[in-house]
N, C-alpha and C positions, 0 to 999 in steps of 0.2 A: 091397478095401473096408477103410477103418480101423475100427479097435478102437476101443469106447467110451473107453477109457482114450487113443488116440489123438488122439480129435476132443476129448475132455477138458483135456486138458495137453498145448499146442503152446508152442514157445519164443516170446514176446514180440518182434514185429519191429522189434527196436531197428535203427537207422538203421548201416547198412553190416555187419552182424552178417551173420552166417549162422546158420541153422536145423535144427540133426542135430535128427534125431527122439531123442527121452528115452523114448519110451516105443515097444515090439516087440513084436508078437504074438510066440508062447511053445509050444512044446508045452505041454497043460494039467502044471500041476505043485502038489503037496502049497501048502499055506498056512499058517503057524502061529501056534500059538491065539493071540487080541487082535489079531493084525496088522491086521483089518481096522477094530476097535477106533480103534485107535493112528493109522490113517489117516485116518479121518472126523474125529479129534478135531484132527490137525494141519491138515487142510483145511479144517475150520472156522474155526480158529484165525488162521492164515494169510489164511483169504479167497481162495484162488487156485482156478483151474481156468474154463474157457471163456477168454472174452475180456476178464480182470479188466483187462486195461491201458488200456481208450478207451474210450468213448462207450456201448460193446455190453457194458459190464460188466454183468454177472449178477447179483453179488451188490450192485448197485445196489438192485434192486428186493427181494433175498430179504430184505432189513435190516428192512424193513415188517413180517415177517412173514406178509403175508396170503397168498393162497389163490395156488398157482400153477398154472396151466392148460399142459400141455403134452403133444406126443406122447407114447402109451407107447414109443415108441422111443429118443426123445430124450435123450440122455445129461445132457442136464443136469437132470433129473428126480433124478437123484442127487443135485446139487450142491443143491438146493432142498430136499430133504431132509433133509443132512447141515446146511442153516439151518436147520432148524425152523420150516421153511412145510408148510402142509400142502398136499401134491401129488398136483393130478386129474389123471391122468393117460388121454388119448383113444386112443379105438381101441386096439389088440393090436399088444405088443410086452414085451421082456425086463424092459420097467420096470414096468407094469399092476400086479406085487400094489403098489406102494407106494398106489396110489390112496386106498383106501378107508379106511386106518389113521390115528389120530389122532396130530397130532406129538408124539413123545416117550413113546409109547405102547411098554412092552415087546414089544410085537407088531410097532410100526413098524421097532424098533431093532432087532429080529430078521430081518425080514425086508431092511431096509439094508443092516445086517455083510454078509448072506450075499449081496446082489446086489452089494458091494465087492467082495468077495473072490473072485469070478464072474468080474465084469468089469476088473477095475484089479490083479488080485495074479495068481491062478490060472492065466490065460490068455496073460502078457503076463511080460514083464523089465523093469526099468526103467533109464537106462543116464547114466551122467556127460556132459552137454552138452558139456564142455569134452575128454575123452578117449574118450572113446564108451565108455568100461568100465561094464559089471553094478554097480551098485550098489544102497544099500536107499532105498525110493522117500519115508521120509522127509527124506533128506536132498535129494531133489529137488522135493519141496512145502518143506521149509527155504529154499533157495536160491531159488524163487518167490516164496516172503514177502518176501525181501531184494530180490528185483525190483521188486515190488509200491511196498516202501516207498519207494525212488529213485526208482520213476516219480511216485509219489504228492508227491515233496518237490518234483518240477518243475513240477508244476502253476500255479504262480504265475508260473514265469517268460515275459514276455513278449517279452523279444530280450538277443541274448549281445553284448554289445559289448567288442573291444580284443581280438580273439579270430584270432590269426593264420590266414591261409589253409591252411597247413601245417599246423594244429591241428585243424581241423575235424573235418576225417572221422573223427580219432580218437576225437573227446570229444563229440562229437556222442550218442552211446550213452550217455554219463554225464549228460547234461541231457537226455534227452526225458521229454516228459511223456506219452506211448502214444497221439498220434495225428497230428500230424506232424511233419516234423523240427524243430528247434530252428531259432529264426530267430537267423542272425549276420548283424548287422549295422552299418553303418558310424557311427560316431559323432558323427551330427548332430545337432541340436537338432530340424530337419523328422522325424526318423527316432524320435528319443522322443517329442516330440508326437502320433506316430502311435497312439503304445501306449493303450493304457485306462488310468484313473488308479490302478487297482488294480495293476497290471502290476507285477511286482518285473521287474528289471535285473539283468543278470547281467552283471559287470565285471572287466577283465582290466587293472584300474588303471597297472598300469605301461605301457600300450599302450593307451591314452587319453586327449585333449588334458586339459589341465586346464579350460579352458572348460566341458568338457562335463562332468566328472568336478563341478562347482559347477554345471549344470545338472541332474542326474542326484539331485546331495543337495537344492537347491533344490524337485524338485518333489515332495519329500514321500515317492514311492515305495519300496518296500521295494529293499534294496540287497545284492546277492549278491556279495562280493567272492570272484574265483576266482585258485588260484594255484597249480604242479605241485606235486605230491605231492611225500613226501619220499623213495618209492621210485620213481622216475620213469623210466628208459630204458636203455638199452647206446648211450650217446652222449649230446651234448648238447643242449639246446634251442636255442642260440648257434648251431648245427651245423644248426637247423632240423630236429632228432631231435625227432617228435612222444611230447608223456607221453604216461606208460601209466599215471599217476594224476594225481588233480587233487583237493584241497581248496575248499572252499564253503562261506565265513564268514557269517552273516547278522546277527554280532554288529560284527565286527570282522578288523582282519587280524590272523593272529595275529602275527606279527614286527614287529606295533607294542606295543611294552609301555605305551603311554600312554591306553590303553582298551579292555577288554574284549574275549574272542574266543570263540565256541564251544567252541574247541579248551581254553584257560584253565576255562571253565564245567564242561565234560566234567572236567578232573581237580578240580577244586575239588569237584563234588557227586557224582562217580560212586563208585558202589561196587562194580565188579566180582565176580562171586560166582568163587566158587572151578575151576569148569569153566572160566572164562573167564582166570583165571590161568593156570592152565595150559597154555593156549593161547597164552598169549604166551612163557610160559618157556620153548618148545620152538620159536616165535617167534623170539625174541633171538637162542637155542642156534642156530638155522640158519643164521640170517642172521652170527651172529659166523664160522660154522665154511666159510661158502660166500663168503665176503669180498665180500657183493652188498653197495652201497653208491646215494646218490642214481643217480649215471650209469654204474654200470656193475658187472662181477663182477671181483674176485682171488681168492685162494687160494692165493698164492707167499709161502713164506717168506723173510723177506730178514733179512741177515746184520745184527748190530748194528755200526756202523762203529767206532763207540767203546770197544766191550768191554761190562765192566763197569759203566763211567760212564752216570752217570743221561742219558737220552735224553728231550728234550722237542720234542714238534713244535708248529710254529707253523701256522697256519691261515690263510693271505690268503685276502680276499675280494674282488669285485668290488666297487670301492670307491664308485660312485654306486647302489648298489644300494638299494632300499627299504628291506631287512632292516637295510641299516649305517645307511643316512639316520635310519632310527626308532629303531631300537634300539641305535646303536653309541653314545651317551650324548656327540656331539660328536668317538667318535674315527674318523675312515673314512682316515685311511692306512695303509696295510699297511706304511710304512717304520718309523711311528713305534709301530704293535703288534711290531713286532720289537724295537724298544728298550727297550719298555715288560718283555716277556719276557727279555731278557738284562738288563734290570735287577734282576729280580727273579729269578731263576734263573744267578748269572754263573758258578758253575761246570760246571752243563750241555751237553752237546754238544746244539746249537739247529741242529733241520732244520728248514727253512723250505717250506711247500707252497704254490706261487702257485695262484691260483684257473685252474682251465682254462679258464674262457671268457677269462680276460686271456692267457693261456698260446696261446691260440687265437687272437687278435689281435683279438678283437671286443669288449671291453669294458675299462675303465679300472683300472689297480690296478698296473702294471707299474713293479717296483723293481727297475735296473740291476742285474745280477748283482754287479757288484763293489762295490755298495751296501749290499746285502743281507749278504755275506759278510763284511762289517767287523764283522756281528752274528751272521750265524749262522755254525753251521760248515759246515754243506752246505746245495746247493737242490737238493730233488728233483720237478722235475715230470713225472716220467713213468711210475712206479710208482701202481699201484692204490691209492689214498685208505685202503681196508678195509688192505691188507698193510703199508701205514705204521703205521697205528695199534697193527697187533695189534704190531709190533717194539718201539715206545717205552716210556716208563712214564708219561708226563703229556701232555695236549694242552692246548694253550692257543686258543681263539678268540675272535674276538669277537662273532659272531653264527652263523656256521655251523653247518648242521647236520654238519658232522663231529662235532663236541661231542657231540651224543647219541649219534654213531654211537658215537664213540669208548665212551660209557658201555655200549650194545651189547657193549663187547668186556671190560668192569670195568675200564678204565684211570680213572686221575685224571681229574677236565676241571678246567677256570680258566676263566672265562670272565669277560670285559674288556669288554663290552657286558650286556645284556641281550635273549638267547634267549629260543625259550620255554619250552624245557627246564629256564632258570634259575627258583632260588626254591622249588623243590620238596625240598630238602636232599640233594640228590646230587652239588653241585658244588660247589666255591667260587667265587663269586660276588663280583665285584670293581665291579661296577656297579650303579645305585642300582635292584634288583629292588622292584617295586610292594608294596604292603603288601595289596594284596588277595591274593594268593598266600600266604596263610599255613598252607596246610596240607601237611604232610611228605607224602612219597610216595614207593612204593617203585617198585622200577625195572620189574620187571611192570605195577604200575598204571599209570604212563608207557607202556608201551609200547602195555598195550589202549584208551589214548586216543589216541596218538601215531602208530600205527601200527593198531589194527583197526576202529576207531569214526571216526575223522574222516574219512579218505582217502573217496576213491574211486576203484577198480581197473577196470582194460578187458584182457583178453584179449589179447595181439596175433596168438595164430591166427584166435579166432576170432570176434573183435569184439564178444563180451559183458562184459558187466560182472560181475565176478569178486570173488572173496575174496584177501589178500596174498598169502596162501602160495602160490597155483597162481601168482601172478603172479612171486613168486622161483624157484618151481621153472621157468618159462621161461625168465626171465634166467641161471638158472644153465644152464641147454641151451644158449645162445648164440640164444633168438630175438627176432630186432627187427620193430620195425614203421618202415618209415622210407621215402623217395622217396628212393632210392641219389643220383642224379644230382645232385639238389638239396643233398643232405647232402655232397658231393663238390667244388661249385661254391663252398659257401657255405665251408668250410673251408680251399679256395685262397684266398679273398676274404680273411679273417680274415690268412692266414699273408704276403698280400700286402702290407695294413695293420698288419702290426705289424714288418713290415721295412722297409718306409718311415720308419714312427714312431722307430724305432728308429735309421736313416742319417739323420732330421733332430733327432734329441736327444728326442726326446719319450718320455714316460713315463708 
């Protein structure tokens, strides 16, 4: 039979997830003093416990405050409670004294703590979803709340479009709204007509006609543009390696510097308090010391080729890319950002990093090796992104998120476009950065926008939706989420097409 704490706090059936139990019956054991305090206050707080995610949510009706009528068995005689309803409770069972007390009454509050801490501390362990480890159980009514709020922000949306099949299953858990799965689908005009005119769209713009992408702003509806994380996989998208984060603009993209983005609004008016600093400083310090990077992990030290001599790396990108189209300021070839950096840097040893998806033969950017080397002194594309950067002393890009990474590591950046890391005063900035950016920022407040506040994270054991850090501490284990064969086919495909292109002159 389960524990009232059991039938209390079950994991939310996010779509392909799994379900360990958070909460074990216990030999009875000691409780200590406020614990149970501290619990009612965070699960009030929060809002979580029963079925807060769909239709059967609880504390739908406890918000009223009025009279709640339920078994004295019933566990959520508790949760009705800990609102400040006042609760009749029928017939004989462990909940009955709360009956008769008025809410808020030191006698109610007395008799609460002590059937909290009965039922939910005493009796029971409560245990990390994601590692099955003992932990203290408000960090897993914290981690609820953080549920709660992601299911709560999908609620608007009525269909995900431009949303690859290969992507589904993953992100599927980052867009539900707690009752059934996310609808993807195909981006027709019959297919938005269908939606409600309330319906926001959830759009995967670079994998949606433009017809529709002017249908979609024409009908008025709210408009979710989505786009991978910036800590996204062990492989890559091009590869058909599904994210393990995703981004959810409702302002703007942010790699457009020509209008507004949540992500821009977040460091413009946030103010992170000082727990929350710290949390990135130790953040960055991981992420610099474990060489996790957008697609994947390093941690090899490489030798400097040049000695001494100042070492600057160059950053190619895939050059029809959205990020270059908007924000590279008219420059999207990677031949002529090499020139532009040996212009400006001509004593430098200039290593050059071609984008892996062009590296991979599947997207456009590819500058002949002995093109390249008229400019730079070496090309390296096969070393880890993270162990290039930590060996240089400058990077130069024009959009890439290497640029931040690089700032991750306290190397210089230049940046030749505008990012959206540019404009904050941590760069030097070569391109015409928006005037609404005018507020300094230090590289912690960057990162708790940049990396803990925007994203959103998925598990790849175990299909929840997560916080950063567990998601670096998998990457750094070696765990992927990915359909081997498909990841295998699509990479011969790539290596096929860019031997071709390459034996008829193409570039």
């Amino acid at each position: 039979m389960s524990t009232a704490a059991e039938t209390l706090f079950p994991i939310p059936p996010f779509p392909g997830a799994s379900q360990p139990r958070i909460v074990r019956s216990a030999p009875r054991h000691a409780v200590a003093a406020g614990a149970a305090e501290a619990l009612a206050a965070a699960i009030r707080r929060e809002r979580v416990g029963g079925a807060y995610w769909g239709t059967d949510d609880p504390w739908q009706s406890f918000a009223s405050g009025s009279e709640q009528w339920l078994r004295a068995d019933d566990p959520l005689a508790l949760l009705a409670a800990i609102a400040g309803c006042r609760t009749i409770c029928e017939g004989s069972g462990p909940f009955a004294a709360l009956s008769p007390l008025e809410p808020g009454s030191a006698a109610q509050q007395t008799a609460l703590h002590d059937l909290l801490a009965e039922h939910l501390l005493a009796s029971v362990t409560w245990h990390d979803p994601f590692t099955g480890e003992a932990t203290d159980p408000l960090r897993i009514i914290a981690l609820m709340g953080q549920w709660r709020r992601l299911i709560e922000s999908n609620r608007a949306i009525g269909a995900a479009f431009g949303f690859a099949a290969w992507k589904q299953d993953t992100v599927a858990a980052l867009l539900w709204a707690g009752d059934t799965p996310p609808v993807f689908a195909p981006p027709t005009k019959a297919r938005l007509d269908r939606l409600p005119p309330q319906a926001a769209v959830a759009l995967w713009k670079a994998r949606v006609p433009a017809d529709f992408l002017d249908l979609a702003e024409q009908s008025g509806r709210p408009i979710l543009e989505v786009e991978d994380g910036f800590i996204r996989s062990i492989g890559l998208g091009a590869d058909c390696v599904p994210p393990l984060s995703i981004v959810i603009d409702d302002l703007g993209a942010h790699y457009d510097p020509s209008r507004p983005c949540r992500l821009e609004r977040l460091l413009l008016e946030g103010e992170p308090d000082a727990e929350t600093l710290a949390r990135a400083r130790v953040l960055r310090d991981g992420i610099a010391a474990s060489g996790i990077s957008k697609y994947g992990v390093g941690g090899v030290a490489l030798p400097r080729p040049a000695g001494t001599r100042r070492h600057v790396l160059v950053i190619g990108q895939v050059e029809d890319d959205r990020s270059v189209m908007l924000g590279g300021c008219g420059l999207a070839s990677n031949h002529e950002l090499l020139r532009r950096v040996r212009e400006r840097c001509p004593d430098a040893f200039l290593l050059y990093r071609p984008h892996p998806d062009v590296v991979a033969g599947h997207r456009k950017g590819h500058v002949p090796p002995a093109e390249a080397l008229k400019l730079a002194d070496s090309i390296d594309p096969g070393n880890a992104i993270s162990d290039l950067i930590a060996m240089v002393d400058e990077v130069h890009v024009l959009t890439s998120l290497a640029g931040f990474e690089a700032l991750l590591h306290g190397k210089s950046v230049v940046t030749h476009g505008v990012p959206f890391y540019a404009g904050w005063g941590l760069t030097t900035d070569l391109g015409p950065v928006p005037d609404r950016r005018h507020r300094q920022r230090t590289l912690d407040q960057l990162v708790v926008a940049i990396l803990i506040e925007y994203p959103r994270y998925i598990d790849p054991v175990t299909g929840l939706p997560c916080d950063v850090e567990l998601l670096i501490r998998r990457m750094g284990s070696g765990v992927r989420r990915e359909n081997t064969a498909l990841v295998r086919l699509r990479r011969g495909w790539g290596q096929l097409k860019l031997a071709l292109g390459v034996s008829m002159g193409k570039t």
